[in-house]
N, C-alpha and C positions, 0 to 999 in steps of 0.2 A: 504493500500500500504506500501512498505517496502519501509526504508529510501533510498537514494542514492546507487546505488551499489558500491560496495568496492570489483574492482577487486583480483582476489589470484592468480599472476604470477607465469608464468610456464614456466624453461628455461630449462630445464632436460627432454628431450621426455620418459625417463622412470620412471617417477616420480611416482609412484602406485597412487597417487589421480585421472591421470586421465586415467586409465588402461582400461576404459570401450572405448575410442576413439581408442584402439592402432589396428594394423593390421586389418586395417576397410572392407578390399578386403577378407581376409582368414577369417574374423568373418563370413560376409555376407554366407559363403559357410554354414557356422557351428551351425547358430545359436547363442543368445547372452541372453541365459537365462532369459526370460523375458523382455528384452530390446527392443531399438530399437534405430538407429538413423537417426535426422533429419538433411540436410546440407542445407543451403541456407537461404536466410532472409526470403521470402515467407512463405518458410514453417515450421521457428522458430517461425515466428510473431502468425500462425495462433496456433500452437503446445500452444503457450503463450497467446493467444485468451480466450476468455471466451466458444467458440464453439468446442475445442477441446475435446474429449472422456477421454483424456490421459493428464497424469501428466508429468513434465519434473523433470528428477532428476541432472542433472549438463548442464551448458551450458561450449562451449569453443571458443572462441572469438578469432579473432586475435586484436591486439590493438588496430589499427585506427577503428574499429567497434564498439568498445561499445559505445562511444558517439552518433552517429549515430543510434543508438538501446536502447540509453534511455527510452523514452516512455515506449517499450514493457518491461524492465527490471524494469520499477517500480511496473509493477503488480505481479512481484514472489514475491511468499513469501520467509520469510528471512531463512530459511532451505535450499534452494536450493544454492548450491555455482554455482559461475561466475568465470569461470577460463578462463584466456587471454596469451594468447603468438604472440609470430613473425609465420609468416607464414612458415618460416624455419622449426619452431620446429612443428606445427600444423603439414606439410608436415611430417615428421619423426614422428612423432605419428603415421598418419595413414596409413604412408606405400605408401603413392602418392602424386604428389603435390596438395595442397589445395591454392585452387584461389579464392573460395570465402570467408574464414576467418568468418565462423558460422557452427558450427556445437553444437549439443546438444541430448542426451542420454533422449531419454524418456522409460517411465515403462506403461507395456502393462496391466497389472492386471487381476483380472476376465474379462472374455465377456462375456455378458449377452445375454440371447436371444435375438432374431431380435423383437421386440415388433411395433404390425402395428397400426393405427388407426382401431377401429370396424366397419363393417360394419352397415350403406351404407357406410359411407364416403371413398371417395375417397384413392385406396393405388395403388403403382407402386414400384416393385421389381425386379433388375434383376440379373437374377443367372448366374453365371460363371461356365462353365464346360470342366476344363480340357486345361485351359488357363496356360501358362507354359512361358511365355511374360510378363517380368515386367513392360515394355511399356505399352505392350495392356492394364494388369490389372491396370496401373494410369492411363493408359488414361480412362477405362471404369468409376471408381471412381470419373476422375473430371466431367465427362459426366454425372455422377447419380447427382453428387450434381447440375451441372447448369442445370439439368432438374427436379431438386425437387422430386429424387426416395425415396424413404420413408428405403429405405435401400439395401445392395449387399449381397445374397448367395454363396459361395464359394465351390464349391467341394473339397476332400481333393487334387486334383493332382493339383489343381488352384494354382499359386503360392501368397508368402504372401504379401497382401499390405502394410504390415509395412517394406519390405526391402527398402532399403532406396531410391534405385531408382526408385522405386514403389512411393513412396511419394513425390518424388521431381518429377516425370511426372504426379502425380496428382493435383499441386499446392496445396497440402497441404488435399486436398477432403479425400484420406485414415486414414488422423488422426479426423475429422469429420461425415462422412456419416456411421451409424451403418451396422455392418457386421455378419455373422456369417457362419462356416461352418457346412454344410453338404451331403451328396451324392444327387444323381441326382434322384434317388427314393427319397429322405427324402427330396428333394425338392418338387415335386409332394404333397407328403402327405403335405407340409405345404399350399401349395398354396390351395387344398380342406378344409384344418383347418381354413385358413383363407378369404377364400370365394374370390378368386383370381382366372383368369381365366389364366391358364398356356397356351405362345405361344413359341413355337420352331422356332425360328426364323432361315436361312438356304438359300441361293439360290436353292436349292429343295423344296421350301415351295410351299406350294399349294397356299395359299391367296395371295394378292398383299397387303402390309403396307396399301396404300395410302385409300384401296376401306375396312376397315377394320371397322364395325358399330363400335359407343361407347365403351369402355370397362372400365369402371370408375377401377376396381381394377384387375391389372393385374402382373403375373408375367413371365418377359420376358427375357428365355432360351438362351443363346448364346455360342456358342462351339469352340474348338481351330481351326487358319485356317489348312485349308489343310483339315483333316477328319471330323469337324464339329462333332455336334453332333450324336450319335447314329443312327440308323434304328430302333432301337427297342422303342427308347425314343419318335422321332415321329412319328410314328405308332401310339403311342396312344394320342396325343394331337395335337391340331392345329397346321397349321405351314406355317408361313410366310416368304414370300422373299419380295427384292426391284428388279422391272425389271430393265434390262441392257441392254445395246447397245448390237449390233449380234459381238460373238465372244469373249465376255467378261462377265462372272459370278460370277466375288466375288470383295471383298470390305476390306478392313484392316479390324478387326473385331471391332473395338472400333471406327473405322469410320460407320461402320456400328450400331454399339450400339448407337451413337453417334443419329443418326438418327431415327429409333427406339425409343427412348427414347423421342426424341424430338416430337414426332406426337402423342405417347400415351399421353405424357402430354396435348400435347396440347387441346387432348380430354376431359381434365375432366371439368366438368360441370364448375367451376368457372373460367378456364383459359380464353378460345375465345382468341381474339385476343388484347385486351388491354394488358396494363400493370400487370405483373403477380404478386402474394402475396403468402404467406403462402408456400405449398408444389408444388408450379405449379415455371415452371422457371421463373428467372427474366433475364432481358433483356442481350444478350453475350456483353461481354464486351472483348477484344484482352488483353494477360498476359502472362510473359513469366515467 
């Protein structure tokens, strides 16, 4: 652990140290060259976590916070600077006002393949396709991790989970749960490579979730609302819905993942209904 932090105040909103925070709305549009940022204490803590994927390369604090955020600030290492200012100047960095007084710059790096457990053992995957909802895509992310998914597929039109809002509606789950992109054919071909039973999930599904045998390793297809996935995509693989009351057919799709996700786990041979370990969920707990 690194000694005490020794904040580097910052009363200059254009100071170039911390240039990577500045017009945080017009980055978001543009891209931040390998970056990424995280705002909120949830999702610095976790960013600061031993479970995170990702390095954090500056944080920026307003001042009543770093005391409050000791703990997590004694596990950076001492390479990483902690820069703190008034919320004034936080707000004029990034172009809006900043109420929560934590924000921090993380570095995205390679991304390695999605690496599953071998068969038998249990794996659960669910691929995004054509998800364009920052929302939907952190909600889906926190849903994969409290349902113990073994990792998230991305098509390229999927938008990114490292934008920030992406991260802060995932409680932190997109800087943890591994991802990787690729199309919706090179999905297929992964879920045969790794002996996963690909389901298109869809209020046109033929199956019903609930009446669905075992599927210990499964990878489970979800498409943006309104057009859903393809005809062509399910056409050739299974494809399931959740029945609805008369006169209503669809569902937020991350409420619906949400669900989904929730019944396939609950399927794998170790979960049942006790108390859950390893890749299976563990008990919801309410978080804002």
């Amino acid at each position: 652990m690194r000694p005490p932090v020794t904040p580097i105040p910052i009363d200059d909103p254009a100071d170039p140290r911390i240039a990577a925070y500045a017009a945080m709305r017009e980055r978001d549009l543009v891209g931040r060259e390998g970056r990424f940022i995280v705002e909120g204490e949830v999702t610095l803590r976790v960013l600061l976590s031993g479970a995170a994927r990702f390095a954090p390369e500056s944080l920026l604090l307003s001042h009543e916070r770093v005391a409050p955020l000791s703990d997590a600030l004694a596990a950076l290492p001492g390479s990483v600077p902690v820069y703190t200012a008034s919320k004034a100047v936080m707000s004029a960095i990034a172009g809006f006002p900043i109420h929560r007084g934590v924000m921090a710059v993380g570095v995205r790096g390679a991304e390695p393949p999605l690496a599953l457990p071998p068969p038998p053992a249990p794996a659960l995957v669910a691929g995004l396709v054509g998800l364009t909802n920052h929302d939907n895509v952190g909600g889906l992310f926190r849903n994969a991790a409290a349902f113990g998914a073994d990792g998230v597929l991305l098509d390229p039109a999927t938008c990114d989970p490292l934008y920030r809002k992406a991260i802060r509606v995932s409680a932190g789950a997109a800087l943890t749960v591994p991802f990787a992109r690729l199309d919706a054919e090179a999905m297929l071909g992964f879920a045969h490579a790794n002996a996963l039973v690909p389901l298109a999930f869809s209020p046109r599904g033929d199956d019903v979730l609930a009446e669905l045998p075992p599927l210990p390793r499964t990878l489970l297809l979800l498409g943006t609302e309104g057009p859903g996935l393809s005809h062509g995509l399910m056409a050739r693989i299974r494809t399931v819905r959740i029945p609805m009351a008369a006169g209503f057919d669809s569902l937020n799709v991350a409420t619906a993942g949400a669900l989904a996700l929730h019944h396939l786990a609950m399927q794998r041979p170790s979960c049942g209904h006790a108390t859950i370990r390893g890749n299976c969920p563990a008990p919801a707990a309410g978080r804002d």
